[in-house]
VOMAR-764266 format. One record per atom (N, C-alpha, C): residue number from 1; residue in one letter; atom name; x, y, z. Coordinates in pm, 1 decimal. Layout:
GUBA, num, residuo, atomo, X, Y, Z
GUBA, NUM, A, CA, X, Y, Z
...
//
This chain:
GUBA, num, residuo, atomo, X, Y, Z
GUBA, 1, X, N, 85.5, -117.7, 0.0
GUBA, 1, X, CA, 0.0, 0.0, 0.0
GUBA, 1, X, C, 89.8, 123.6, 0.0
GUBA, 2, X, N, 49.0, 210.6, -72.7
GUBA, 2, X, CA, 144.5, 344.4, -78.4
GUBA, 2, X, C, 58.9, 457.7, -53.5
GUBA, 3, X, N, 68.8, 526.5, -54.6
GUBA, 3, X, CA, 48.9, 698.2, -8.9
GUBA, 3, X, C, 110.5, 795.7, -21.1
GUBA, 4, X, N, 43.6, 911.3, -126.0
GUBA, 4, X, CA, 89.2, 986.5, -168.6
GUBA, 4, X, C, 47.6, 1142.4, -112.8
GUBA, 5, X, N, 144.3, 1202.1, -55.3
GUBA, 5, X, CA, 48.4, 1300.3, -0.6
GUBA, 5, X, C, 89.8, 1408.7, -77.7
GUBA, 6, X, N, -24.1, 1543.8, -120.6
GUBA, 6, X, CA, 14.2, 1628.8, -199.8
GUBA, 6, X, C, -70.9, 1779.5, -175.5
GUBA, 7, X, N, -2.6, 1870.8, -214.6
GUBA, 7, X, CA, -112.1, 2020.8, -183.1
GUBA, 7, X, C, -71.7, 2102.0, -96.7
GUBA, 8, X, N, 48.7, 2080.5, -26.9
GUBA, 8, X, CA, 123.1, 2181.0, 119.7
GUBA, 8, X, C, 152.9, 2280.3, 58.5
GUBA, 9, X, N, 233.0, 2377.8, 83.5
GUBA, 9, X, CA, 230.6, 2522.9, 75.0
GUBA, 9, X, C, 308.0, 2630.0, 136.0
GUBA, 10, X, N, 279.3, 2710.1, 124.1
GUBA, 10, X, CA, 324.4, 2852.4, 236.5
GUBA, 10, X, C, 220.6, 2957.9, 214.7
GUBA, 11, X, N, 148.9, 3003.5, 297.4
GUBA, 11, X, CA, 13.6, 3096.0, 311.3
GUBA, 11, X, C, 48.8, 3220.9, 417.9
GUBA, 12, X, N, -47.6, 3314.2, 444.1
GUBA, 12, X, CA, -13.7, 3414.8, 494.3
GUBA, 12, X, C, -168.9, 3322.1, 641.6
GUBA, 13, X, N, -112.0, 3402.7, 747.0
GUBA, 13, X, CA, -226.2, 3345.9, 843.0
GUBA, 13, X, C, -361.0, 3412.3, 835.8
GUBA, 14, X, N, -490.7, 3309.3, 822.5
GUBA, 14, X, CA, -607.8, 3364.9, 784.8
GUBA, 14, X, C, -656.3, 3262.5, 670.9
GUBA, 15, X, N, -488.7, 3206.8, 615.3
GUBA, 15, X, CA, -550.7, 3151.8, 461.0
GUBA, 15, X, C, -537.1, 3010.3, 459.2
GUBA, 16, X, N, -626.5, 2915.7, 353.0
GUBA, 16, X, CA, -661.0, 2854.3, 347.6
GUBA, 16, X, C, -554.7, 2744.9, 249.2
GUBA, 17, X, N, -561.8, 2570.0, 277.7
GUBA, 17, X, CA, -486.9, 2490.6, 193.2
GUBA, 17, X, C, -589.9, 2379.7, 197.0
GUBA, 18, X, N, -553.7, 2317.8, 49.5
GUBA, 18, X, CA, -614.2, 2193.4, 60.6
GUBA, 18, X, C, -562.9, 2060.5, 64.5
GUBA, 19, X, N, -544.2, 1952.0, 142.6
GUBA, 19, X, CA, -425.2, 1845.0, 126.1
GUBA, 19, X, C, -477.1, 1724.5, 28.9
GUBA, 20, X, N, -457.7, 1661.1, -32.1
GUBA, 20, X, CA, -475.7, 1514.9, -28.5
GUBA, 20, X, C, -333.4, 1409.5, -35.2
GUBA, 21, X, N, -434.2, 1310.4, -41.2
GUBA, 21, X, CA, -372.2, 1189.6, 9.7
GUBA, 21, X, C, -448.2, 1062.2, -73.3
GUBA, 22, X, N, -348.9, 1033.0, -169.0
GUBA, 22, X, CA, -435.3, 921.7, -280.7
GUBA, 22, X, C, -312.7, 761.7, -203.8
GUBA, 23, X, N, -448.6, 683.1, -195.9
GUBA, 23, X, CA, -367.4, 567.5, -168.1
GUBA, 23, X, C, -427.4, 415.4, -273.8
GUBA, 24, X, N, -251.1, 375.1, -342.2
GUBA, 24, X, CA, -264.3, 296.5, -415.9
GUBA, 24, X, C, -206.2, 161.5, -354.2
GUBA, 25, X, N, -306.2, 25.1, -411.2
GUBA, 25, X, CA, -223.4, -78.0, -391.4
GUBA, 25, X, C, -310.1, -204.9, -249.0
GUBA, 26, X, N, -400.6, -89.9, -219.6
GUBA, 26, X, CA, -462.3, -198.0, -114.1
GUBA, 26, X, C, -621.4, -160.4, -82.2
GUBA, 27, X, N, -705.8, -186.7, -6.0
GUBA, 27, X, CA, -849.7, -166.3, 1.3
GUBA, 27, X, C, -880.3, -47.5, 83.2
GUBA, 28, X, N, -886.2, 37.3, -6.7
GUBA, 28, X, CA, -875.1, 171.8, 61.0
GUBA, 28, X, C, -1017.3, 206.3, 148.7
GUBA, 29, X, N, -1117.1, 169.9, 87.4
GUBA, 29, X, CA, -1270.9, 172.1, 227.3
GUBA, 29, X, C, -1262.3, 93.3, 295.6
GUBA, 30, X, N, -1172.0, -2.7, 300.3
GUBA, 30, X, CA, -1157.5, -71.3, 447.0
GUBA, 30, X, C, -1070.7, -28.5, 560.3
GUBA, 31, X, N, -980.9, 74.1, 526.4
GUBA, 31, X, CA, -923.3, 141.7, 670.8
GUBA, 31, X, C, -943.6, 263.3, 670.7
GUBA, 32, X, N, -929.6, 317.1, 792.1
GUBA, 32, X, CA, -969.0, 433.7, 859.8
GUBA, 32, X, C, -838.4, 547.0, 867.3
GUBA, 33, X, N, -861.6, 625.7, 755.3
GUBA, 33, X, CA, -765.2, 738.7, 717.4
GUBA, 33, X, C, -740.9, 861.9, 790.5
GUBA, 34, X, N, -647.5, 890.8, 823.4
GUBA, 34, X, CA, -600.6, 973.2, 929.2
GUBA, 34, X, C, -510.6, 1106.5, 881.9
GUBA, 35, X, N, -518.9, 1218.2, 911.4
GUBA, 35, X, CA, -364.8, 1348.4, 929.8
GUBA, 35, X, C, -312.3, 1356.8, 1062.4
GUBA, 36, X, N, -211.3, 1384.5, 1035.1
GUBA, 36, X, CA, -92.4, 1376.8, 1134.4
GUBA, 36, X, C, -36.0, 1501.0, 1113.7
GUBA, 37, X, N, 49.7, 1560.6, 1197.1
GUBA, 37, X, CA, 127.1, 1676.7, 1169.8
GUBA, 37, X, C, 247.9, 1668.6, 1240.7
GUBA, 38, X, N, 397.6, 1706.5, 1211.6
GUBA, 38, X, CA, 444.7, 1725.5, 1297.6
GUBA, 38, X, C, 560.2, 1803.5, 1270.5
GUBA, 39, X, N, 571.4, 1922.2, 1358.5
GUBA, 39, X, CA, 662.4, 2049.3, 1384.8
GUBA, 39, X, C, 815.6, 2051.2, 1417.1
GUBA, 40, X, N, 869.3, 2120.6, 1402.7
GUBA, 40, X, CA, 1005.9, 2049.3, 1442.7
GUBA, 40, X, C, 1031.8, 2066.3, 1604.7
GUBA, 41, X, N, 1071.0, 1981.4, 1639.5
GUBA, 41, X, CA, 1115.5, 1999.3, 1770.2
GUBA, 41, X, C, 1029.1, 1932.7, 1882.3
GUBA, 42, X, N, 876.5, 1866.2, 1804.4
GUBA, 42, X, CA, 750.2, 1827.1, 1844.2
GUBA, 42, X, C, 713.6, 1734.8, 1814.8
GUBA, 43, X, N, 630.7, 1642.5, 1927.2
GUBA, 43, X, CA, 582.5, 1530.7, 1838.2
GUBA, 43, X, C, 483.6, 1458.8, 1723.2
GUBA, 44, X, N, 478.6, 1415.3, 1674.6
GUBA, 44, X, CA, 365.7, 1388.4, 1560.7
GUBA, 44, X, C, 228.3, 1408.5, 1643.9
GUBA, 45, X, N, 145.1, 1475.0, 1577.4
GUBA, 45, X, CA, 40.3, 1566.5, 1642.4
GUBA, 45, X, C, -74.6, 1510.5, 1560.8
GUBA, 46, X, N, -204.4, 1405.8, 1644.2
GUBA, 46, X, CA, -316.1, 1332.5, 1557.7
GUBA, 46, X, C, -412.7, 1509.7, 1473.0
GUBA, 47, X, N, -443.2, 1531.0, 1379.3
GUBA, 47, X, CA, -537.9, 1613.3, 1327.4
GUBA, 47, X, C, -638.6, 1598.4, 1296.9
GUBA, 48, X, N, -698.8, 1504.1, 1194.3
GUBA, 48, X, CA, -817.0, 1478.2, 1204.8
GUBA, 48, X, C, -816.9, 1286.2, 1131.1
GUBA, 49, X, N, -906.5, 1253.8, 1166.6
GUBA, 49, X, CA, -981.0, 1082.5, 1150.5
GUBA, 49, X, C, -1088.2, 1109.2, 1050.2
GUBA, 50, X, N, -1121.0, 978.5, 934.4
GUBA, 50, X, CA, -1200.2, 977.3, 871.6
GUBA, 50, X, C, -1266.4, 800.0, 848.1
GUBA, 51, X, N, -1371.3, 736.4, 921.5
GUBA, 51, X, CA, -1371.3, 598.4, 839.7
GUBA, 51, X, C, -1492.4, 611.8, 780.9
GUBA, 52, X, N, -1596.1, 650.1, 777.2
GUBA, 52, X, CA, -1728.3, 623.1, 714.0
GUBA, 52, X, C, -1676.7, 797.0, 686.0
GUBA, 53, X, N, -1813.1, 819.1, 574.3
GUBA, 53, X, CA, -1809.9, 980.9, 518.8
GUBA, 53, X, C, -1900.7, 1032.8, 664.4
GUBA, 54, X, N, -1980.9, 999.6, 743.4
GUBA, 54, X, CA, -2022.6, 1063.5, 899.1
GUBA, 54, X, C, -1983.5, 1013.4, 964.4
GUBA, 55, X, N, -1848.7, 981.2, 969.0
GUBA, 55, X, CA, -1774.0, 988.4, 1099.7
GUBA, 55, X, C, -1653.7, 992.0, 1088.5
GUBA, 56, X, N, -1587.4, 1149.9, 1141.9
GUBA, 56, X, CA, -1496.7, 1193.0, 1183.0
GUBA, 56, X, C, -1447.2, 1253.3, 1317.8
GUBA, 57, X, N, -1324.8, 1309.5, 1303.5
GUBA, 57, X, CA, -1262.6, 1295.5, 1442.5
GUBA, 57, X, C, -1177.6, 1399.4, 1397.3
GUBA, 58, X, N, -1152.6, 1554.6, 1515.4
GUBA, 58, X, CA, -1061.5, 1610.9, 1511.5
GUBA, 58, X, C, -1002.6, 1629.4, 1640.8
GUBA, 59, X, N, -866.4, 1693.4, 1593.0
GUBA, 59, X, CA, -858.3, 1719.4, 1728.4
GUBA, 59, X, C, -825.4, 1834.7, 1771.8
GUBA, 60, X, N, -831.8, 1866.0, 1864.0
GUBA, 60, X, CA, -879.7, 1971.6, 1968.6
GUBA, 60, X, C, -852.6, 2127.6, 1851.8
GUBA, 61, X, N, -735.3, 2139.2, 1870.7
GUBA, 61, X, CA, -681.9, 2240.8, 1786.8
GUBA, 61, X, C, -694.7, 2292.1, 1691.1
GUBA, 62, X, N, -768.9, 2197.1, 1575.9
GUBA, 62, X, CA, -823.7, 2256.9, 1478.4
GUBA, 62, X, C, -947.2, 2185.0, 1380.3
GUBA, 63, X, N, -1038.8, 2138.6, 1518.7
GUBA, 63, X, CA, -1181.5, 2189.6, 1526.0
GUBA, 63, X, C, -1240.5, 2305.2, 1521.6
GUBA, 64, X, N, -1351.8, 2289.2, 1396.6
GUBA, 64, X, CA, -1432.7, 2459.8, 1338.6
GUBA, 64, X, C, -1300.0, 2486.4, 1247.2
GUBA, 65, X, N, -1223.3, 2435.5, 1196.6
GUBA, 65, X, CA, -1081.5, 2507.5, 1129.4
GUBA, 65, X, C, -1077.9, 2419.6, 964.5
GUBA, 66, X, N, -1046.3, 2281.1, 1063.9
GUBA, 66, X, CA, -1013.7, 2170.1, 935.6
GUBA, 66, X, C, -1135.6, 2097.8, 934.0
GUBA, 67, X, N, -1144.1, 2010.2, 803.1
GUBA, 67, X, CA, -1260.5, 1957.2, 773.9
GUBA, 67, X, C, -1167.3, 1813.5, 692.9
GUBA, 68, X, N, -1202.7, 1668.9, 696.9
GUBA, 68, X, CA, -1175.4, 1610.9, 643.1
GUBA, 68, X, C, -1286.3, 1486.0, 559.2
GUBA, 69, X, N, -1210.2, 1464.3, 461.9
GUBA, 69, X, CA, -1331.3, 1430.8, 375.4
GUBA, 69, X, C, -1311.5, 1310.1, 304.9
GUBA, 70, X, N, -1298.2, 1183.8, 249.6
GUBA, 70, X, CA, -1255.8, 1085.0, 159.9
GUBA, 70, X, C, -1360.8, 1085.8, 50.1
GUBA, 71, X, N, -1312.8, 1003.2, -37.1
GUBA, 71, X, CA, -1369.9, 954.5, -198.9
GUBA, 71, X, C, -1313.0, 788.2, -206.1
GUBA, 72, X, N, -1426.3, 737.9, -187.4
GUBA, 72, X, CA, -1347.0, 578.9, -173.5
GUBA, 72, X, C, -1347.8, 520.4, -349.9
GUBA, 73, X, N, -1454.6, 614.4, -421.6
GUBA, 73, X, CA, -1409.5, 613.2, -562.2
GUBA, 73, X, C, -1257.1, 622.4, -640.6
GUBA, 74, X, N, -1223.6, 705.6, -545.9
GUBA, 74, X, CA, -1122.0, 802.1, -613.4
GUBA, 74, X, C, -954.8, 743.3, -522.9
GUBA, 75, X, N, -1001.9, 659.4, -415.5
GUBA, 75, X, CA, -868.6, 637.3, -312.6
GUBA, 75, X, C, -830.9, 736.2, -253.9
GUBA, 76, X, N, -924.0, 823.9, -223.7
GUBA, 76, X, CA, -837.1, 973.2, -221.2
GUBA, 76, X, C, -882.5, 1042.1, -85.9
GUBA, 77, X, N, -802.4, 1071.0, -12.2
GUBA, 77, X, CA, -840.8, 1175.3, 169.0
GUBA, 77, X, C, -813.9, 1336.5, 148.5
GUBA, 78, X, N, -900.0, 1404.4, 168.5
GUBA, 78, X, CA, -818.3, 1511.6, 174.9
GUBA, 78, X, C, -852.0, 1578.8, 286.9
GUBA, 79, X, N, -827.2, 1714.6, 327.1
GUBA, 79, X, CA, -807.6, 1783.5, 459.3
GUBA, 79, X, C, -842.3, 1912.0, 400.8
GUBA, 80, X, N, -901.5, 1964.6, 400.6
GUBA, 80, X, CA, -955.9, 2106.0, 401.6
GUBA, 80, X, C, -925.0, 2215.3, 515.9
GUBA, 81, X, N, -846.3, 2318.2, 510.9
GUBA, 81, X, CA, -746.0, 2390.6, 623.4
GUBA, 81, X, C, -775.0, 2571.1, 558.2
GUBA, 82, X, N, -836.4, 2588.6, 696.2
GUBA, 82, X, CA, -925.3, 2698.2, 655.2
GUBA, 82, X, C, -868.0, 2777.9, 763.0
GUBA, 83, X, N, -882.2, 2911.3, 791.6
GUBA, 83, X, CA, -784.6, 3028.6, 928.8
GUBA, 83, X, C, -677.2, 2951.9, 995.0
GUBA, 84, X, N, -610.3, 2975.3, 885.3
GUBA, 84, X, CA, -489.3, 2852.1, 885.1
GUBA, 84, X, C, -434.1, 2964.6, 1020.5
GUBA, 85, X, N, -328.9, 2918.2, 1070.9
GUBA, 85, X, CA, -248.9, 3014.1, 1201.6
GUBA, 85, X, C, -103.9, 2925.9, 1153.3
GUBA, 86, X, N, -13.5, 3062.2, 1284.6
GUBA, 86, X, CA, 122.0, 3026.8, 1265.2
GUBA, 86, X, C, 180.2, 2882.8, 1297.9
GUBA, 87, X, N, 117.7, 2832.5, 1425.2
GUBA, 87, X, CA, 127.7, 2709.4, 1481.2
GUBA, 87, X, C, 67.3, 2589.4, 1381.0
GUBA, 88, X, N, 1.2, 2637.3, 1331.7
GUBA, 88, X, CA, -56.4, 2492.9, 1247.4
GUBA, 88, X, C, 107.9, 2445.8, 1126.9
GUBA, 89, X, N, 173.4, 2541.4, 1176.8
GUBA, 89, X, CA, 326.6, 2528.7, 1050.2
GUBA, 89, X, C, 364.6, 2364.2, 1054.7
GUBA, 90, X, N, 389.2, 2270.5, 981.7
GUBA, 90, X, CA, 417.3, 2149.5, 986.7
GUBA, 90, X, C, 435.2, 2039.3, 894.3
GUBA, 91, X, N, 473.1, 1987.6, 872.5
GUBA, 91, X, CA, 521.0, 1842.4, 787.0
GUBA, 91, X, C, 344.3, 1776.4, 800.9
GUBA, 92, X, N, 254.8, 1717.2, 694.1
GUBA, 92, X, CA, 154.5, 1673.3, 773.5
GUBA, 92, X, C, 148.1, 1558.4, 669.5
GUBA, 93, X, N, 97.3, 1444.6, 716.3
GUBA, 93, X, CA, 156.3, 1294.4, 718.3
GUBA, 93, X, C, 30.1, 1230.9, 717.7
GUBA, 94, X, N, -34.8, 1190.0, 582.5
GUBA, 94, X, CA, -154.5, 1092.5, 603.0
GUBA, 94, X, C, -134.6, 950.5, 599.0
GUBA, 95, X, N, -229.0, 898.3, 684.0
GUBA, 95, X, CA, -167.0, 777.7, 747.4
GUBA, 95, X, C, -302.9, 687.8, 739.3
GUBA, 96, X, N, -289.7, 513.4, 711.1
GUBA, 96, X, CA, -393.5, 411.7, 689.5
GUBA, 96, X, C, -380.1, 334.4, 797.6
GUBA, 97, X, N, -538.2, 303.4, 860.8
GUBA, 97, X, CA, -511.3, 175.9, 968.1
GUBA, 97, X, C, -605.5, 147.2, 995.6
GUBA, 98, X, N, -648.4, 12.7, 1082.2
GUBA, 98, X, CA, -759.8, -11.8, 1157.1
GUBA, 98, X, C, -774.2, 0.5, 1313.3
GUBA, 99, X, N, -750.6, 149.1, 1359.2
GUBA, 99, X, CA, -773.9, 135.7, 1490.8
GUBA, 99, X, C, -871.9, 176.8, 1587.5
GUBA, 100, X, N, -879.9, 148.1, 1734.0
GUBA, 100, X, CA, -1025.2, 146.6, 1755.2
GUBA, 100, X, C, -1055.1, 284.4, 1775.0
GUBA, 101, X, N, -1180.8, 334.8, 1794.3
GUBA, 101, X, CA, -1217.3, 470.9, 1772.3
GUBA, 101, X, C, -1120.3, 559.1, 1941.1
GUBA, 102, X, N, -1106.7, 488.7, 1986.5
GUBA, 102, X, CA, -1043.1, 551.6, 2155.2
GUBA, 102, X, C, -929.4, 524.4, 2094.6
GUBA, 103, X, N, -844.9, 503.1, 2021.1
GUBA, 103, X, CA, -706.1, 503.9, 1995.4
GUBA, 103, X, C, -657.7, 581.8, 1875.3
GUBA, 104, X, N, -772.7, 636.2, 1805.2
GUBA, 104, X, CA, -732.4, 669.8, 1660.0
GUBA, 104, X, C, -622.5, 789.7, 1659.1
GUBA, 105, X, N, -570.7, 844.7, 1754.2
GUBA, 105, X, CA, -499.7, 944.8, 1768.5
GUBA, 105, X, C, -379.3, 897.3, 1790.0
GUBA, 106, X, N, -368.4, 751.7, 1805.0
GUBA, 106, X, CA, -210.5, 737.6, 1828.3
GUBA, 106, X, C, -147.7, 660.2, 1730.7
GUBA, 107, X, N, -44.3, 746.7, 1667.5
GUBA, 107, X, CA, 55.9, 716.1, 1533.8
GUBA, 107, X, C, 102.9, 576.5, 1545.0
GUBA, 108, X, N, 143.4, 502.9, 1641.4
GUBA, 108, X, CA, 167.8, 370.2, 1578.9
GUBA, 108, X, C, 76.6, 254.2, 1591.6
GUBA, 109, X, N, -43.1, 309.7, 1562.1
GUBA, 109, X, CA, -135.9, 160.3, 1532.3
GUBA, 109, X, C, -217.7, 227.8, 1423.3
GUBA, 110, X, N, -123.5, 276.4, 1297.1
GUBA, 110, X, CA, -131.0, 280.1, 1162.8
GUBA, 110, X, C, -36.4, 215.0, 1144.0
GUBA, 111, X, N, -85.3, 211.1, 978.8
GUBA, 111, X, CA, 16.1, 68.9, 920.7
GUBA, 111, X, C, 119.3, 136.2, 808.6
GUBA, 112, X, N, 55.2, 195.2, 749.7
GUBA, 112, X, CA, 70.0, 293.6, 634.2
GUBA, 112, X, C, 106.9, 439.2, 636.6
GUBA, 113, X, N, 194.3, 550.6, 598.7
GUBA, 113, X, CA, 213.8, 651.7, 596.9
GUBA, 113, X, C, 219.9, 741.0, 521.5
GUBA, 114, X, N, 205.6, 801.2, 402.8
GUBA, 114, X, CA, 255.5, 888.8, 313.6
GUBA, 114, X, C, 400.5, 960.4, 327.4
GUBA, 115, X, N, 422.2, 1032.9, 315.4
GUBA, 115, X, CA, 566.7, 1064.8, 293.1
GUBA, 115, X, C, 579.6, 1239.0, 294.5
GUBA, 116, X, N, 455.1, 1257.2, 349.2
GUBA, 116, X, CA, 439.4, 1436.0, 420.3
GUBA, 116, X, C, 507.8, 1501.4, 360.0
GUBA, 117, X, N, 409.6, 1659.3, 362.3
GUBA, 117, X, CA, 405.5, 1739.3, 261.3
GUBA, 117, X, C, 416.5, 1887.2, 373.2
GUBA, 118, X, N, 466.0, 1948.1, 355.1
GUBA, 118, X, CA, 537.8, 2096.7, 438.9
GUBA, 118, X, C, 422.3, 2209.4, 404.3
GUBA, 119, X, N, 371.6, 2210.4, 517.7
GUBA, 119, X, CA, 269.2, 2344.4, 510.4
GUBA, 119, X, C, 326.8, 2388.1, 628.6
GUBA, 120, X, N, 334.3, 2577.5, 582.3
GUBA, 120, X, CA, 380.7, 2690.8, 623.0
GUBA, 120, X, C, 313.3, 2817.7, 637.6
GUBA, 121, X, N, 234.3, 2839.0, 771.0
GUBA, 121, X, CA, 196.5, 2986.8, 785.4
GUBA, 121, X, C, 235.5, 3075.4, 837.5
GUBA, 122, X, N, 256.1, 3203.9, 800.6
GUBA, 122, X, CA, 346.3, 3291.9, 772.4
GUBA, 122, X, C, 205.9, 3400.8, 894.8
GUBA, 123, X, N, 284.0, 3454.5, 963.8
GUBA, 123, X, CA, 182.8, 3557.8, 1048.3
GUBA, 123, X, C, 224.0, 3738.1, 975.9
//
């Protein structure tokens, strides 16, 4: 299974990016697709969860902000990043797995990773 993540950037704060994440090679509506972020100096930071199209998961920080969305047509996750801020600055890393809904925030019970894409907001 591979993962391609694509769409990062550099924005002014206020502004908006869109990510995706196309995954080839394995049964992509059968696991539960995830963003990750992580800053330098910081640890990989859960962002938002996606397994059915009504039911998602963000977290704390950028709830009302990000929106995430899949196409099980298409293999494809993306992340919608809206009053982007300086702190949201980060490497962000979509990731495949089956884990249980109380764990979905923690990076190693995914299986799969993409190969993260550098979004940059500028204040």
């Amino acid at each position: 299974v591979q993962l391609q993540a694509s769409g990062g950037g550099s924005v002014q704060a206020g502004g908006s990016l869109r990510l995706a994440c196309e995954v080839s090679g394995g049964a992509f509506s059968t696991y539960g697709m995830s963003w990750f972020r992580q800053a330098p100096g910081k640890e990989r930071e859960f962002v938002a969860s996606i397994r059915s199209v009504n039911t998602k998961y963000y977290g704390d920080s950028v709830k009302g902000r990000f929106t995430i969305d899949r196409d099980n047509a298409k293999n494809t996750v993306t992340l919608q990043m809206t009053s982007l801020k300086p702190e949201d600055t980060a490497v962000y890393y979509c990731a495949a797995g089956r884990p249980i809904a109380s764990a979905i925030s923690n990076p190693s019970l995914y299986y799969y990773w993409g190969q993260g894409t550098q979004v940059t907001v500028s204040s």
